[in-house]
C-alpha positions as CSV (number, residue, x, y, z in Angstrom):
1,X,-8.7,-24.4,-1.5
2,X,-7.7,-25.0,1.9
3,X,-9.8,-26.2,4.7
4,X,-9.0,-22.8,6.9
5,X,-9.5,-20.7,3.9
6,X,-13.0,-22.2,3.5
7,X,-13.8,-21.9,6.9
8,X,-12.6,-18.7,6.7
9,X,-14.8,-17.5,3.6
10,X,-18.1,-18.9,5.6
11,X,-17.8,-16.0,8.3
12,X,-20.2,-12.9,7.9
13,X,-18.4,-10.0,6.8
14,X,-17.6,-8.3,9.7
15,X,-16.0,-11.6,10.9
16,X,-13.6,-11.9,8.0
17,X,-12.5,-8.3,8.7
18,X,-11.6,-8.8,12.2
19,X,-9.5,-11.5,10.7
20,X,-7.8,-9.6,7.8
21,X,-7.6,-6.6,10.5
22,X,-5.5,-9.0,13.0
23,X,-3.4,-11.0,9.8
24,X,-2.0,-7.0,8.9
25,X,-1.7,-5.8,12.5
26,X,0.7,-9.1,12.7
27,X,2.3,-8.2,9.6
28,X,3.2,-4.5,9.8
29,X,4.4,-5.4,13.5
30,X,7.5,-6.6,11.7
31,X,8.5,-3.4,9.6
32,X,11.1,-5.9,7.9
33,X,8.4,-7.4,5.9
34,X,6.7,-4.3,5.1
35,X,10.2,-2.5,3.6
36,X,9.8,0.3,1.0
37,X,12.1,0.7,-1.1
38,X,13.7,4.5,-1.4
39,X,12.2,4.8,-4.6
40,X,8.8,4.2,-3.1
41,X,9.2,6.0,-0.2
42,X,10.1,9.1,-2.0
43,X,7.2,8.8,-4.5
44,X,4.7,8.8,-1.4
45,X,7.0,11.4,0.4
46,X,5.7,13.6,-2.7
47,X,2.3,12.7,-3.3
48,X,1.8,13.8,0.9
49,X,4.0,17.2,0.4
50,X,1.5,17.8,-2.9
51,X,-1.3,16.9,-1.0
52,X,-0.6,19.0,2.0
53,X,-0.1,22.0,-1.1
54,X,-3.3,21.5,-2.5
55,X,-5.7,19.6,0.2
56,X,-8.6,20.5,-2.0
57,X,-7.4,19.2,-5.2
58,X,-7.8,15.0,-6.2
59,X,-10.5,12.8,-5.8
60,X,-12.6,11.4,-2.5
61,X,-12.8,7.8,-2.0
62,X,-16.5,8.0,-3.0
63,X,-15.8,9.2,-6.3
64,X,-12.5,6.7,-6.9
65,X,-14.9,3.6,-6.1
66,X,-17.7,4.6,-8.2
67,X,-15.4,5.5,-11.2
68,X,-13.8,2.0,-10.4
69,X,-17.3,0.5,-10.0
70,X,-18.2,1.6,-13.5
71,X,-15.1,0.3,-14.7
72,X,-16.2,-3.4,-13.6
């Protein structure tokens, strides 16, 4: 493990989001790096048009992190 990444890993919480926060802004800045591919962009293109059809239908976050809690 690096020297930085330790450092890094010592912060509170809240600090190591602020960094992972700035690392993506500096990422997705640079839509290169962040490509989709058409297949993938179609796939999410749907998932939003059968979300938009049926807002009510799914899961909410709280329920996919507990099921994914349980899982672990």
């Amino acid at each position: 493990m690096t020297q930085i990444l330790q450092d890094i890993l010592n912060l509170s919480v809240s600090e190591r989001i602020i960094i992972v926060e700035a690392i993506w802004d500096s990422i997705s800045e640079n839509e290169e790096t962040v490509s989709l591919s058409e297949e993938t962009r179609q796939l999410l293109d749907d998932r939003l048009i059968a979300h938009q059809n049926n807002p009510n239908e799914g899961s909410s976050w709280e329920e996919v992190k507990s099921r994914i809690k349980i899982q672990f």
